[in-house]
N, C-alpha and C positions, 0 to 999 in steps of 0.2 A: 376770839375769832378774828379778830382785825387783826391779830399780829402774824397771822399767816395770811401770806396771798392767795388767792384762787387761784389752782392751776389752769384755770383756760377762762379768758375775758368773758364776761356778760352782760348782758342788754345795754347801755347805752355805751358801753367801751366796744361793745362788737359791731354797733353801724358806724362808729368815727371812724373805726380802723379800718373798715370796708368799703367805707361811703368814698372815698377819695379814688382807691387805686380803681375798683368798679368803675365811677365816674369819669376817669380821666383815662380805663382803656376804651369806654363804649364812645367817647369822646372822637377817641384816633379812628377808630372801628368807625364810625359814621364820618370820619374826614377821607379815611381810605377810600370809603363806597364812592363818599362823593366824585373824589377824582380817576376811579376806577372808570364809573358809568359815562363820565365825562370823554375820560380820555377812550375808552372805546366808540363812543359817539363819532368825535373828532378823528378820530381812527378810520371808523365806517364811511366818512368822507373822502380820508386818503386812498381807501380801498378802492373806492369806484372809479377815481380817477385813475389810482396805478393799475386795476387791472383794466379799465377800457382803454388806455393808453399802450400799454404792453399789448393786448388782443390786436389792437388796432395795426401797431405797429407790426407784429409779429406774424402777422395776416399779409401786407402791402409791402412798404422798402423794406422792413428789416426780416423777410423771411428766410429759413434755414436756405433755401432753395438758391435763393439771388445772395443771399452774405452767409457765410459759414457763422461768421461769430453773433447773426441777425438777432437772436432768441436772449443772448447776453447785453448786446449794446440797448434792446428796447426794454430790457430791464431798468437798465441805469437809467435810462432816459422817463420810464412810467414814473421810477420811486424817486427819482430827482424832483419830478414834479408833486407828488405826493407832499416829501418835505416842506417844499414848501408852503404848503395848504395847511399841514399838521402845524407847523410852527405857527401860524397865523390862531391857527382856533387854540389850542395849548396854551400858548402864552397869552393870549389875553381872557380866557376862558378856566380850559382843565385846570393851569396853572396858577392861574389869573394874579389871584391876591401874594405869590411868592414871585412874580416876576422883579428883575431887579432893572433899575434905572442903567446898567452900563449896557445897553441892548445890545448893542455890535459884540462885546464878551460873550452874553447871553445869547446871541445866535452861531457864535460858532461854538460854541460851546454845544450846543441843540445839534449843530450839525456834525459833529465828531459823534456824537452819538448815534446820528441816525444817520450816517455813513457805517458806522458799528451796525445796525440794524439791515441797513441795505446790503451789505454782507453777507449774515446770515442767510440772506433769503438768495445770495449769488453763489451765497455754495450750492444750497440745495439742491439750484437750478442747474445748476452745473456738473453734479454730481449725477444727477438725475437723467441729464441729457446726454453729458458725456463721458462718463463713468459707465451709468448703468443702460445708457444707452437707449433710455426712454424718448423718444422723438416728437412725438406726436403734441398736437395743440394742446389736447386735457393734459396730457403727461407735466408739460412745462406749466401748465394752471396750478397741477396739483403741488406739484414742489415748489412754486418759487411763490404763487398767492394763498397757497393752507398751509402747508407744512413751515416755509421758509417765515410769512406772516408771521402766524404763532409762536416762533420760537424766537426774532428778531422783536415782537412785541412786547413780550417777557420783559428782555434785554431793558428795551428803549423806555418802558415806565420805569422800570428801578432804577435807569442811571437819571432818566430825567428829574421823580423824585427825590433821590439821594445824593443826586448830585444839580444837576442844571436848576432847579426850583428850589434847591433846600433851602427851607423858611431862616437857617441861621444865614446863608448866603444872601438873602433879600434883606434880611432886618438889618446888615451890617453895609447892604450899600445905598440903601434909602438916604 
């Protein structure tokens, strides 16, 4: 009997072989959550400022009324500020332990991305407003702080992840 193998491993060859890949995806699987939960936290910071900043603006100087382009420049101006709030809590937080020592790389690097993300959310707006011709206060909420968010959000964790944070990129300039 020993000179043929078993075709399919049992008992103590079937938790080696299992116990590792298991443990080391539930591993990622509880690293992902953590920076997910994180980076929407950090996120929900950005949010309050870019939209009371946008509402604010978008209400007083920069209304469609008094500037044509009002509802677009108090965009750049909310998530301008945004960024910088997000980089503060990300990098020393969501991102924390993969931040790497050349900061000034590391910040523009953050901000090409979330220039990338600030995009998304100036098409939407823009599409929205003057495309399809949606005007109104909620209209520009809806596309540039739900629609335009969420799909700019997407973007800005995976590049930040895979690219601005990637742990091979920290451990190599430590």
């Amino acid at each position: 009997m020993s000179e043929h193998p078993e075709p399919f491993p049992t008992g103590a060859a079937v938790a080696t072989e299992e116990a590792v890949p298991r443990g080391r995806l539930r591993t990622s699987a509880v690293a992902l959550f953590d920076q997910l939960w994180k980076f929407a936290l950090v996120g929900g910071v950005g949010f309050v400022i870019d939209f009371g900043v946008f509402n604010l603006l978008r209400a007083t100087i920069l209304a469609p009324s008094i500037l044509h382009e009002g509802p677009i420049l108090a965009k750049v101006a909310s998530t301008t500020l945004a960024i910088v709030a997000n980089w503060i809590g990300n990098r020393y937080w969501t991102f924390g332990p993969h931040r790497r020592s050349d900061s000034a790389v590391e910040a523009f690097e953050f901000v090409v991305v979330s220039l990338a993300g600030m995009g998304v959310g100036l098409l939407c707006l823009w599409v929205s407003h003057y495309v399809l011709g949606y005007t109104s206060l909620l209209a520009d909420n809806i596309s540039s702080n739900v629609i335009g968010l969420l799909l700019g959000s997407l973007l800005r964790f995976t590049l930040y992840r895979h690219w601005v944070y990637h742990p091979r990129r920290s451990a190599s300039k430590r």
